[in-house]
C-alpha positions as semicolon CSV with decimal commas, in nm:
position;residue;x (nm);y (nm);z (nm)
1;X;-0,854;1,865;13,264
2;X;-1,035;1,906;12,929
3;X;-0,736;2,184;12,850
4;X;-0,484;1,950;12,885
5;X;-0,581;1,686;12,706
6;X;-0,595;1,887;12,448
7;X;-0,235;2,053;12,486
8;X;-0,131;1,677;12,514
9;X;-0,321;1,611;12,168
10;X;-0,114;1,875;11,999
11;X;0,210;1,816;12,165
12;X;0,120;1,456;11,961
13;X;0,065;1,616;11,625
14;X;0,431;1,785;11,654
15;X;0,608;1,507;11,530
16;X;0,392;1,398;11,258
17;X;0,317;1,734;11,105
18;X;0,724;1,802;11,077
19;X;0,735;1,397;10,945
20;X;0,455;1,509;10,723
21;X;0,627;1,866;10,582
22;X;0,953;1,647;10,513
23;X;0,797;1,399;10,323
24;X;0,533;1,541;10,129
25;X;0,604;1,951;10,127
26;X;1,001;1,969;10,085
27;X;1,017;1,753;9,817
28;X;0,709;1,952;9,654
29;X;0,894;2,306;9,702
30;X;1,265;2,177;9,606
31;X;1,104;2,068;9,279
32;X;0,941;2,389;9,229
33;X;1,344;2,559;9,294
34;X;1,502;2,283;9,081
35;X;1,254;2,369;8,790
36;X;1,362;2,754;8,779
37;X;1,739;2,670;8,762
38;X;1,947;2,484;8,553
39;X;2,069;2,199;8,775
40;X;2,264;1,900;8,617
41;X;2,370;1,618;8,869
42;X;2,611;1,511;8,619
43;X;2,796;1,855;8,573
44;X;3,042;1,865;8,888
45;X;3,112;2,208;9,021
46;X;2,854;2,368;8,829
47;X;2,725;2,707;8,904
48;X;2,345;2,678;8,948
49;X;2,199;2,979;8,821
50;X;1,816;3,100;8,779
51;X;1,693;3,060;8,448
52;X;1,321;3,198;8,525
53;X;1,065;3,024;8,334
54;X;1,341;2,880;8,025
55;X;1,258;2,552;8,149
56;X;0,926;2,509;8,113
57;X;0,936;2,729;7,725
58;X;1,164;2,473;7,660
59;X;0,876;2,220;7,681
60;X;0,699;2,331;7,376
61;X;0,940;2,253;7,168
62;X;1,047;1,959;7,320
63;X;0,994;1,659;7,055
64;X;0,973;1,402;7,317
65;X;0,715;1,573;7,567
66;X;0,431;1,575;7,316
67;X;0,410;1,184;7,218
68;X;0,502;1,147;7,643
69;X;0,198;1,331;7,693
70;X;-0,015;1,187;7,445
71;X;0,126;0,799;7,563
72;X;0,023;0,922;7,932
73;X;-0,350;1,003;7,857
74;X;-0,380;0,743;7,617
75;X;-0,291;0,504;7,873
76;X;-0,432;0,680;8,203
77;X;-0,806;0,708;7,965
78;X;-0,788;0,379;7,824
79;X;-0,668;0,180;8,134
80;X;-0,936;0,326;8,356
81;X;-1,252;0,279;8,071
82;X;-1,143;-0,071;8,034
83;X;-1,094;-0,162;8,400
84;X;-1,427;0,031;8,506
85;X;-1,661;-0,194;8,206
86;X;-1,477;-0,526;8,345
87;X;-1,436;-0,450;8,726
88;X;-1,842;-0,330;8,661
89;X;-1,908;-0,659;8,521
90;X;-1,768;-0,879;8,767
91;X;-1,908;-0,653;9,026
92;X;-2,280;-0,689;8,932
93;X;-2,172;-1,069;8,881
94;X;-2,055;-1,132;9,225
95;X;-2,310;-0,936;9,361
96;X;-2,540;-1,208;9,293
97;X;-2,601;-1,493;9,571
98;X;-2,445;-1,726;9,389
99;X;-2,259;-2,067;9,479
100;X;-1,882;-1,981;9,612
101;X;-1,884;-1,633;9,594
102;X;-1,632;-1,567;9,887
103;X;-1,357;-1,784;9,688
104;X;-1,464;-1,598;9,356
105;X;-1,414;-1,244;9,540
106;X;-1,064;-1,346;9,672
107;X;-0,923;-1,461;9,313
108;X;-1,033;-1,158;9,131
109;X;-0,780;-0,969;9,411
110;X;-0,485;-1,167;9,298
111;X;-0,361;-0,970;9,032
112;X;-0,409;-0,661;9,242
113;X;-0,199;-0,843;9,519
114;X;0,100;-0,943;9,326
115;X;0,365;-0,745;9,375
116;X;0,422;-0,484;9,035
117;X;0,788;-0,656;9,033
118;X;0,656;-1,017;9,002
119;X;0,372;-0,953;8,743
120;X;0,586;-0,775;8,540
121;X;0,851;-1,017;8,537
122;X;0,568;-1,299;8,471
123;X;0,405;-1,072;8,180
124;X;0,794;-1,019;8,049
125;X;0,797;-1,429;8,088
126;X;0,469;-1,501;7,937
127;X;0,478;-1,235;7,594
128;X;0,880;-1,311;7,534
129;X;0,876;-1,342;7,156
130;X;1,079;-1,644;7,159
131;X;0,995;-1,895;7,431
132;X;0,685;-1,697;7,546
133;X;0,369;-1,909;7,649
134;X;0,137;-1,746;7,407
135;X;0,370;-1,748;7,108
136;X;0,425;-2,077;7,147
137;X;0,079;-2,144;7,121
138;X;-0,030;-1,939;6,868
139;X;0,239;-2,082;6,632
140;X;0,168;-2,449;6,715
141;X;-0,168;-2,362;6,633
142;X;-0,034;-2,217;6,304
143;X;-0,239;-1,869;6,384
144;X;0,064;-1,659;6,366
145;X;0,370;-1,711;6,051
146;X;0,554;-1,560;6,353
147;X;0,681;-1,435;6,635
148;X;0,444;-1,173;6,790
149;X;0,689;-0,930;6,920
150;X;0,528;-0,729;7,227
151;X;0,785;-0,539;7,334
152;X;1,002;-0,447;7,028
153;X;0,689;-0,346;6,809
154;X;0,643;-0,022;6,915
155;X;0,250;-0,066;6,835
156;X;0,231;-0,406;7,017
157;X;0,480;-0,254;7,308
158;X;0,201;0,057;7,371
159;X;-0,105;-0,208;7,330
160;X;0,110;-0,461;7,569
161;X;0,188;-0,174;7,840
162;X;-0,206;-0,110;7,828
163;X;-0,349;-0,449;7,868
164;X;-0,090;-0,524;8,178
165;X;-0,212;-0,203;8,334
166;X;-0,578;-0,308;8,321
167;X;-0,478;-0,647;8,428
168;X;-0,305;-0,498;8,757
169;X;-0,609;-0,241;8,833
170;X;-0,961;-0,374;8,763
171;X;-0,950;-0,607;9,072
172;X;-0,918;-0,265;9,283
173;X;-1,223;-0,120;9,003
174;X;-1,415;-0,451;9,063
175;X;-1,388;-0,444;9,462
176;X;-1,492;-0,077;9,507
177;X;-1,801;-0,053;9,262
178;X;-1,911;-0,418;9,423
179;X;-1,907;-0,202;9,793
180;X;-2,092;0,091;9,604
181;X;-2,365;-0,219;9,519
182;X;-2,413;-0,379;9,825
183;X;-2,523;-0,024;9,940
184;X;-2,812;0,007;9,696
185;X;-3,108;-0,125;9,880
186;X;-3,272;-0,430;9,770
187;X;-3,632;-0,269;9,794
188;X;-3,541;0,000;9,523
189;X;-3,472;-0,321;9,279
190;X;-3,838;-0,472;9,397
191;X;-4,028;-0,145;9,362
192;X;-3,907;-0,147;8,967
193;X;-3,967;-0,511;8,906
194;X;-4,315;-0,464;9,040
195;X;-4,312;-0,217;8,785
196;X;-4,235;-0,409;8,518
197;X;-3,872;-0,307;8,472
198;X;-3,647;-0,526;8,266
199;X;-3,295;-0,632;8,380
200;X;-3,162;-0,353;8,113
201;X;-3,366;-0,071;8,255
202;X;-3,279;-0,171;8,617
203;X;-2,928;-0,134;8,515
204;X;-2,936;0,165;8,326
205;X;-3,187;0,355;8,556
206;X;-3,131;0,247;8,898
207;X;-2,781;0,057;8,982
208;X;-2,625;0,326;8,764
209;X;-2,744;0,656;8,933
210;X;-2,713;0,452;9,272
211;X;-2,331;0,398;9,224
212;X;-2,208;0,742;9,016
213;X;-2,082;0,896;9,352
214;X;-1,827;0,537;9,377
215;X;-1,771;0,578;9,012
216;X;-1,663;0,922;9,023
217;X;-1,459;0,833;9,312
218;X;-1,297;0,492;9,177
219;X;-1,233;0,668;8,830
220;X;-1,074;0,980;8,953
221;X;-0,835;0,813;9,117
222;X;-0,763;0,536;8,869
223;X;-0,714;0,815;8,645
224;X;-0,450;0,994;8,856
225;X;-0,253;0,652;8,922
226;X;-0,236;0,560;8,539
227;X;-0,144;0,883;8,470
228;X;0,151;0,902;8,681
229;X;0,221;0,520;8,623
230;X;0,583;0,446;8,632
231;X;0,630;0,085;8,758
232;X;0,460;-0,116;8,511
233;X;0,546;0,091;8,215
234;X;0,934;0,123;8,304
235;X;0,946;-0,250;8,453
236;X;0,795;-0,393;8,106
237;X;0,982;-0,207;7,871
238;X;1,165;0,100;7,999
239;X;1,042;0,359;7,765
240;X;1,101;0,148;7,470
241;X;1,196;0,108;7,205
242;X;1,256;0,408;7,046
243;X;1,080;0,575;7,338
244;X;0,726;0,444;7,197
245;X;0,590;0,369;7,554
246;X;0,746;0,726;7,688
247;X;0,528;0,866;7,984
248;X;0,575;1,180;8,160
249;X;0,726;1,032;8,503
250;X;0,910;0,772;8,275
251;X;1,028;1,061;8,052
252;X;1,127;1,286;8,381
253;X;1,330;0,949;8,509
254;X;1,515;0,964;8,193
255;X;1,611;1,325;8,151
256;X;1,701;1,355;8,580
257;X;1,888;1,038;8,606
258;X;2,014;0,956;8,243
259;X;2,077;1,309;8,113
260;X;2,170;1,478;8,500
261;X;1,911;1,762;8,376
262;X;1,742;1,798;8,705
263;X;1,592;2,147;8,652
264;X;1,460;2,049;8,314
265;X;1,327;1,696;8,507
266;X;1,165;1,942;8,747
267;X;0,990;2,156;8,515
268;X;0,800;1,818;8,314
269;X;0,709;1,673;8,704
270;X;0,583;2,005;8,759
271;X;0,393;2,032;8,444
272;X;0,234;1,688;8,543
273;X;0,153;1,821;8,856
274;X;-0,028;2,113;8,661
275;X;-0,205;1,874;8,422
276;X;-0,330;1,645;8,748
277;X;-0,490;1,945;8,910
278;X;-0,637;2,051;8,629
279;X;-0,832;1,727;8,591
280;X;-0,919;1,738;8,973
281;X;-1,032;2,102;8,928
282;X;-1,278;1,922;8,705
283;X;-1,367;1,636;8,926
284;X;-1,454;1,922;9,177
285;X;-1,682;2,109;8,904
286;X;-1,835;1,782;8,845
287;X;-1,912;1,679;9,195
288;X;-2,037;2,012;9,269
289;X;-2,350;2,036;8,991
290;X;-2,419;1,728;9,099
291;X;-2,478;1,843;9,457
292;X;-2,637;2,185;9,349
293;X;-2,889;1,941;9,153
């Protein structure tokens, strides 16, 4: 009996391992061929041939995959420091028993519930440099001489790119350090205030420590969705202008679909993917001195 259940469990996993190789493995590999060969989509009835690791020498001297790179961090680093301070805020906030704190906890979520489409098209709404909300207000107010243009500054366009990503992600910050709180057990907090522990100390020295295993968690991953943002970026201001707001999957879109260089395309996802492990590799180190501690 027990031997056929479990011939009928993996007679079940069939399907979804082959749906899972498809999906997730092909698409991996194919890149991997595409990167090694000089494949252009817009080139009918070329002749694909290898060209070994010219792709990916080609990146260092690409002028357009350094600032890509540097626009990815900066965004990926700064996106997930300011949603971790805010979503830690609200967190410690709305972990207090406090009046309405249900209602409080389901508006935070909004902006993480919206649809990427919709707040983008709001944000592109909102900022529009000449019937935008805020300019409006800021000139009645006589605080600008101007026009603040956020999306064809290339400054402002970088800064405005940011701020909507932090927008869209803290709620998700917010909601995962607040479950890492509720786990810390109340007696730890009465223990130090019998001690004589300020509000400061507690925070530094107890909810902290209790919640770095969430954080590493929450960050990580923030880290690996800004860095491979393409949505927000593209939706907001395609690249632009003059390819100030360039990303690496917004720079790969560009060179596959625009320019029909599919190897080339292939090499930059792959260096991504090379740059992503790397800073998992270090998660991994991180999470592991912690344990041997």
């Amino acid at each position: 009996m027990e031997k056929n259940r479990r011939r009928f469990g993996l007679k079940m996993l069939v399907m979804p391992t082959i749906i899972l190789l498809l999906v997730s493995f092909y698409p991996l590999f194919n890149s991997i061929y595409l990167s090694v060969t000089n494949t252009n989509i817009l080139k009918k009835g070329q002749t694909v041939r290898f060209t070994g690791a010219a792709n990916f020498i080609k990146l260092f001297s690409d002028r357009t995959m350094g600032p890509s790179l540097v626009y990815s961090l900066e965004y990926a680093f700064i996106c997930v420091a300011a949603s971790y301070v805010l979503g830690l805020f609200l967190a410690v906030l709305l972990n207090q028993k406090i009046k309405g704190r249900a209602l409080f906890r389901g508006l935070i979520l909004i902006p993480w519930a919206i649809p990427t489409v919709v707040a983008t098209a709001n944000w592109l709404w909102i900022l529009n440099d000449q019937s935008g909300i805020v300019n409006v207000i800021l000139q009645r107010l006589h605080l600008t001489d101007g026009p603040i243009l956020f999306f064809a500054d290339q400054r402002m366009a970088r800064i405005t790119c940011i701020v909507v990503g932090t927008w869209k992600s803290y709620p998700f910050m917010c909601m995962s350090l607040l479950a890492g709180l509720q786990g810390v057990p109340e007696d730890v907090y009465e223990s130090a205030r019998m001690d004589g522990a300020t509000g400061i100390k507690t925070f530094f020295y107890i909810t902290l420590p209790m919640i770095r295993n969430v954080s590493m968690v929450v960050v990580t991953l923030m880290f690996i969705w800004g860095f491979n943002n393409f949505d927000i970026i593209y939706l907001l201001t395609q690249g632009g202008p003059l390819e100030a707001t360039f990303t690496l999957p917004i720079y790969t879109y560009n060179t596959a679909f625009y320019r029909g260089q599919m190897g080339y395309a292939s090499a930059i996802s792959m260096m991504t993917l090379v740059i992503l492990l790397f800073f998992c590799a270090v998660y991994m180190k991180m999470q592991k001195r912690k344990d041997d501690v």
